[in-house]
Backbone as numpy.savetxt, mean C-alpha at the origin, in Angstrom:
# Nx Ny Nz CAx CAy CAz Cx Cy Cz
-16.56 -5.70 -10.59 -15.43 -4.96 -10.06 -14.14 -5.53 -10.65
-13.59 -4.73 -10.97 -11.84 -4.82 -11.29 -11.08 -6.01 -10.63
-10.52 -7.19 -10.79 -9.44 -7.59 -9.77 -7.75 -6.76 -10.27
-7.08 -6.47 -9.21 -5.91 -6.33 -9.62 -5.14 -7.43 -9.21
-4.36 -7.10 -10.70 -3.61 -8.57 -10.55 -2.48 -8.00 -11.40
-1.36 -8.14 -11.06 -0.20 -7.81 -11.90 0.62 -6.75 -11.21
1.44 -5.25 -12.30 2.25 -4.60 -11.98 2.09 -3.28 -11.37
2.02 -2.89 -10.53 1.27 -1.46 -10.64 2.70 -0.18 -9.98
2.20 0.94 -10.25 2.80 2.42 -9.36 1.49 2.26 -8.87
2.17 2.63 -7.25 1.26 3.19 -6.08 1.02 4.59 -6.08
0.09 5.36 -5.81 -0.03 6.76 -5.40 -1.00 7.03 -4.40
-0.36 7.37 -3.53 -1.51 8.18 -2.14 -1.74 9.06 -2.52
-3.28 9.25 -2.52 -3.89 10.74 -3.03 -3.48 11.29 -4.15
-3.13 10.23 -5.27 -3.13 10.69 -6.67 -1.49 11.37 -7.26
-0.61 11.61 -6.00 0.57 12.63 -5.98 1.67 11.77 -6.40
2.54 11.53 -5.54 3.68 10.93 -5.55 3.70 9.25 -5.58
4.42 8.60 -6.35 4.68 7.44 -6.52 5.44 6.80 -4.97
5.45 5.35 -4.91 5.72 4.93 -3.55 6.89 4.05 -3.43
7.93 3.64 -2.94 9.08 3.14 -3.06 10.05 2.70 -1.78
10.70 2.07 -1.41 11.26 1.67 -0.41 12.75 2.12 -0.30
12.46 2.54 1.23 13.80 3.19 1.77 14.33 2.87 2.90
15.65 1.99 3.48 15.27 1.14 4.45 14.67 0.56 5.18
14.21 -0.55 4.08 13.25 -1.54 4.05 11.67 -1.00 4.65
10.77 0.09 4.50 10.08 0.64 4.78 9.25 1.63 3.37
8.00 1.62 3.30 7.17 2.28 2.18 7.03 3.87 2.64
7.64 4.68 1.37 7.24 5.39 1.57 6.74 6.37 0.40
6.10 7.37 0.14 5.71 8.27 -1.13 7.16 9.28 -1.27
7.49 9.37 -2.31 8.51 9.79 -2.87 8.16 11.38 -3.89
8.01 12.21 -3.10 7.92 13.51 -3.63 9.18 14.24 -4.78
10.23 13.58 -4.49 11.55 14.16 -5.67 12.32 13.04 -6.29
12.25 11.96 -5.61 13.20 10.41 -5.17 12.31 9.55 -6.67
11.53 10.38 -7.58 11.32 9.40 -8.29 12.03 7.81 -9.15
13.71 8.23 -9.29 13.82 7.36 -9.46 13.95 5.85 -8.42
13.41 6.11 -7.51 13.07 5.22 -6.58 12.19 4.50 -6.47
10.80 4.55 -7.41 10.04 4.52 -7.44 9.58 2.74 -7.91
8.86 1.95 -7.06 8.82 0.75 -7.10 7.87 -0.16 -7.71
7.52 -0.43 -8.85 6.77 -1.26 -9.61 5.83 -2.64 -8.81
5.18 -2.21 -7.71 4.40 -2.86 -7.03 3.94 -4.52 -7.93
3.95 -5.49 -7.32 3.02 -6.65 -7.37 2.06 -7.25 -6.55
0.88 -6.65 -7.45 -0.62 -6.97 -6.07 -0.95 -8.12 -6.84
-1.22 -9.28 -6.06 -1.68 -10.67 -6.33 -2.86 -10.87 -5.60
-3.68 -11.37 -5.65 -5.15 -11.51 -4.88 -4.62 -13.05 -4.25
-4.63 -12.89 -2.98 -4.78 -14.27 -1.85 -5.94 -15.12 -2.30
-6.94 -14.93 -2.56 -7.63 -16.18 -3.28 -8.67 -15.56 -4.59
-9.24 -16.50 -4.98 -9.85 -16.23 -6.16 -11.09 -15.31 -6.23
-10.91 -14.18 -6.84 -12.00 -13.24 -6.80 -12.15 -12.44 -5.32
-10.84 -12.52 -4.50 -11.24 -11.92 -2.88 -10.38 -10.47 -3.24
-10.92 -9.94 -2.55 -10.61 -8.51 -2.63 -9.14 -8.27 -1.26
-8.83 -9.11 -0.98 -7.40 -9.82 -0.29 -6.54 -9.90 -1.09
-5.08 -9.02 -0.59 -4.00 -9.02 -1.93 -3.33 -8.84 -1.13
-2.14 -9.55 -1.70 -0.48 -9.11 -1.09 0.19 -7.82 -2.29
1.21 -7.26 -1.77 1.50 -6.18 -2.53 3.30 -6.46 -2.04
3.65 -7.13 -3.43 5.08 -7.31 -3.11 6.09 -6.58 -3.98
7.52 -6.59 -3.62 8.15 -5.40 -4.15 7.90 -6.84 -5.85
9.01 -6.16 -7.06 9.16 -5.96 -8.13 9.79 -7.66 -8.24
10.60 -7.82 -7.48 11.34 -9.01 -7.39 10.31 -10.09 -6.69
9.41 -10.03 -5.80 8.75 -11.14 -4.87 9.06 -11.39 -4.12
10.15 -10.79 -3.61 10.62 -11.65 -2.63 10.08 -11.11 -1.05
9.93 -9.92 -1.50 9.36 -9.04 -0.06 8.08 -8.45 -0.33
7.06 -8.41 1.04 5.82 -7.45 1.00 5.40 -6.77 1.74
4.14 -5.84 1.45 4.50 -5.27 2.63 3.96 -5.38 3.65
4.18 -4.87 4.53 3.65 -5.80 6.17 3.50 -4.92 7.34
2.66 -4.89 8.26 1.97 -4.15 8.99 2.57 -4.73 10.32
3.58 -4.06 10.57 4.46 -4.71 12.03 3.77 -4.57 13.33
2.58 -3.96 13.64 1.81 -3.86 14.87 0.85 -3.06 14.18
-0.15 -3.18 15.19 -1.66 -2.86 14.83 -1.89 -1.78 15.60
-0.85 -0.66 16.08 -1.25 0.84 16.64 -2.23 1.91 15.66
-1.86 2.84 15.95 -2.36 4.33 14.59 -0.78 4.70 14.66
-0.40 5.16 13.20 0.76 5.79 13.01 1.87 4.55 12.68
1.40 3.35 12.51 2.36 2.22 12.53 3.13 2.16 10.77
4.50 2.45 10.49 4.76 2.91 9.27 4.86 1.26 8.63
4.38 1.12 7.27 4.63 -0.30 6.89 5.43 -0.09 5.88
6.35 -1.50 6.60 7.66 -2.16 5.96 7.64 -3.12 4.55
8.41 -3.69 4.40 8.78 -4.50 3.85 9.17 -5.61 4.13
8.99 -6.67 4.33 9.66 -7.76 4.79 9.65 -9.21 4.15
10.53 -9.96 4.27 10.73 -11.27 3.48 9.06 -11.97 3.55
8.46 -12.42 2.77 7.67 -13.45 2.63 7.82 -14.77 2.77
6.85 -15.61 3.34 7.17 -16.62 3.44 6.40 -16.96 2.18
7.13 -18.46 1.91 6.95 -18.66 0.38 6.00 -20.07 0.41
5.40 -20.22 1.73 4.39 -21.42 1.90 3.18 -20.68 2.16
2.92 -19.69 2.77 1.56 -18.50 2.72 2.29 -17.54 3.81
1.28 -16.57 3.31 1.55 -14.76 3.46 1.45 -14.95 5.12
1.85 -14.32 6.27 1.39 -13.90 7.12 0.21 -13.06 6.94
-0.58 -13.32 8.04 -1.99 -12.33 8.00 -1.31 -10.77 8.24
-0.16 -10.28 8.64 -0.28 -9.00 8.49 0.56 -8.12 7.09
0.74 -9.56 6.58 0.77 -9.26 4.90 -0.18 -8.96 4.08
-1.14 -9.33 4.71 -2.58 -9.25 3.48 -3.60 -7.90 3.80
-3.42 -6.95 2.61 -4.26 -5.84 2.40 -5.27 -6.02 1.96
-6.31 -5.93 2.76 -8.08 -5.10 1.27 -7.91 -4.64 0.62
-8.68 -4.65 -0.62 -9.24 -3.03 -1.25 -10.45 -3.03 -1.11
-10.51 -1.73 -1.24 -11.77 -0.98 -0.91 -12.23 0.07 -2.05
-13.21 -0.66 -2.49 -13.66 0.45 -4.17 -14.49 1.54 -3.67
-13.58 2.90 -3.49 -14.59 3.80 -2.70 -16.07 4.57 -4.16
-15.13 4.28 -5.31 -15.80 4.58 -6.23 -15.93 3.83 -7.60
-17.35 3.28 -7.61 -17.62 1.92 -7.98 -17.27 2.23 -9.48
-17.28 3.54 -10.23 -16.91 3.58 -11.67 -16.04 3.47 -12.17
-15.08 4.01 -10.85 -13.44 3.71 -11.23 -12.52 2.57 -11.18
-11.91 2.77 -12.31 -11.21 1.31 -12.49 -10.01 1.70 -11.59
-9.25 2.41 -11.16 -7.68 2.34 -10.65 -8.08 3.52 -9.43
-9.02 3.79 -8.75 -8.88 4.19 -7.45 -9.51 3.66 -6.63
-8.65 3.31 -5.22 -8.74 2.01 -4.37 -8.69 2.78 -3.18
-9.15 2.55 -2.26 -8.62 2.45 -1.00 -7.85 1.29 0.03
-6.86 1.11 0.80 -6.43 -0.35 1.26 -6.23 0.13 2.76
-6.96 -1.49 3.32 -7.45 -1.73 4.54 -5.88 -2.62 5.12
-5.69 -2.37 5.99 -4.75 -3.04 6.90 -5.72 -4.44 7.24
-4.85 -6.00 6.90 -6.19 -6.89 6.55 -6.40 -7.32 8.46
-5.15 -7.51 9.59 -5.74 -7.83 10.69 -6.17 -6.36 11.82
-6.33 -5.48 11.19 -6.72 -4.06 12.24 -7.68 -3.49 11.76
-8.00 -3.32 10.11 -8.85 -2.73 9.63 -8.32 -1.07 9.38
-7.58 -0.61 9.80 -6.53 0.14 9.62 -6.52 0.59 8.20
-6.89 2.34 8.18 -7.16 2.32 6.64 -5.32 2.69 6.43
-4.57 2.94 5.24 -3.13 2.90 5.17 -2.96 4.12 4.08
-2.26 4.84 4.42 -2.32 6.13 3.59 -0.49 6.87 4.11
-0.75 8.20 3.57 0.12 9.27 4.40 -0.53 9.99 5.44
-0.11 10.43 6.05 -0.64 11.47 7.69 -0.66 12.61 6.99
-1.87 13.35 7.45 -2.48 14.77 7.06 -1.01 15.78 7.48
-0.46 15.22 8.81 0.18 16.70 9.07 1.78 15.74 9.35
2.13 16.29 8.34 3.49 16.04 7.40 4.32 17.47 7.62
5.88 17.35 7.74 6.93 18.08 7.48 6.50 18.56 6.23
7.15 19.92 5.70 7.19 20.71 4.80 8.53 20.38 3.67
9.72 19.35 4.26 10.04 19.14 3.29 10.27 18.19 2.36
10.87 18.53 1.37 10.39 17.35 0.02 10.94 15.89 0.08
11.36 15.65 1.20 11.64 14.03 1.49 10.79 13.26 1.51
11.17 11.49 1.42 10.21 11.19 1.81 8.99 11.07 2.52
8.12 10.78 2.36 6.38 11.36 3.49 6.74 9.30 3.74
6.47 9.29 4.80 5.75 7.45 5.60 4.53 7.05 5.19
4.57 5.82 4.84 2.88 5.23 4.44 2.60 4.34 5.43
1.63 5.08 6.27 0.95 4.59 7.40 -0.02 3.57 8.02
-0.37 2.83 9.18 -1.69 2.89 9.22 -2.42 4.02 10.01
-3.35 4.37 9.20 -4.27 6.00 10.09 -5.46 4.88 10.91
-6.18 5.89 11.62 -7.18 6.13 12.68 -8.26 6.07 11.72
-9.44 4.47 11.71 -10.05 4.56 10.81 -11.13 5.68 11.48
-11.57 5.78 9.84 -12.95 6.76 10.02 -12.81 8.09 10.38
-11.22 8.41 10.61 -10.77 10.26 10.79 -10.40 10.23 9.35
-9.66 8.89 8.44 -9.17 9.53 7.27 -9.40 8.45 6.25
-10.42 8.96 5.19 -10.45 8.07 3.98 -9.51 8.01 2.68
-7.79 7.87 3.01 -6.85 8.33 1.72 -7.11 7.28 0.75
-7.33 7.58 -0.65 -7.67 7.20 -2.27 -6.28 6.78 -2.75
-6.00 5.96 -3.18 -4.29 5.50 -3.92 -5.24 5.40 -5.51
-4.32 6.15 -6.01 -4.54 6.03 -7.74 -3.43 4.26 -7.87
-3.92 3.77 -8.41 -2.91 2.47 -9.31 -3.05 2.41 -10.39
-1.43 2.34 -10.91 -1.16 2.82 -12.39 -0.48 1.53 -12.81
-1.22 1.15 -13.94 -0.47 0.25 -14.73 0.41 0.26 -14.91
1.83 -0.26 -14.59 3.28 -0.42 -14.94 3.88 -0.93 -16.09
C-alpha cells in the first residue's frame, strides 16, 4: 500500500478542492483560488495514522468533539506531539488505487467527508464528521 507522505489537493468525492475559511475545512466549489496544498505526514512509521497540516505547518486539522455533523477546523499544533484529535486514518477502500482514500476521524472513528444534503448554492460545502456506516465519502489526493 501507498504511504502518503508529502503535498497533496484534497477532494471529497473527486469534485472540489478543500481550503480554509475561518479557520475551518471546507470544499470550495468556485473559491478555487483558495485552495490549500495539504501536508499529510504519517504519525509513525508505516501507520496508516497521519496528520494533515495546512501548507505552512503550523496548523492541522482537528476534530473539536466527537458528535455527527462536527465541522473540522484547523488549529495550532503542538510542536512536541499531535493531539489525538489531530490524527486521521486512511482507509484504502480500493486496494488498486494509488490516490483514493477514505479518512477516519482517529478518536471516534467518524468517517469525514461533505453531508449528502447540502444548500444549492455554490459556496463553500463543510467537511464533516458523518454517521459511520450511513456514508462511505472517497477523497481523490492529488499530488501538489
Amino acid at each position: 500500500m501507498l504511504t502518503l507522505n508529502g503535498s497533496y489537493i484534497l477532494k471529497p468525492n473527486g469534485a472540489a478542492p478543500t481550503g480554509v475559511y475561518r479557520g475551518k475545512v471546507f470544499a470550495l466549489l468556485i473559491e478555487k483560488e483558495y485552495t490549500e496544498k495539504w501536508v499529510i505526514t504519517p504519525v509513525s512509521e508505516g501507520a496508516e495514522d497521519v496528520l494533515i497540516q495546512t501548507s505552512d505547518r503550523l496548523k492541522a486539522w482537528t476534530v473539536p468533539s466527537n458528535g455527527d455533523l462536527v465541522q473540522i477546523t484547523v488549529e495550532d499544533l503542538n510542536s512536541d506531539s499531535p493531539a489525538p484529535n489531530q490524527i486521521f486514518r486512511i482507509v484504502w477502500p480500493e486496494p488498486d488505487s494509488r490516490y483514493i482514500i477514505q479518512l477516519l476521524a482517529n478518536t471516534s472513528g467518524k468517517v469525514i467527508g461533505r453531508n449528502f444534503i447540502e444548500g444549492r448554492s455554490l459556496g463553500p460545502k463543510p467537511i464533516l464528521t458523518l454517521q459511520k456506516g450511513l456514508s462511505n465519502p472517497k477523497w481523490w489526493v492529488v499530488p501538489a
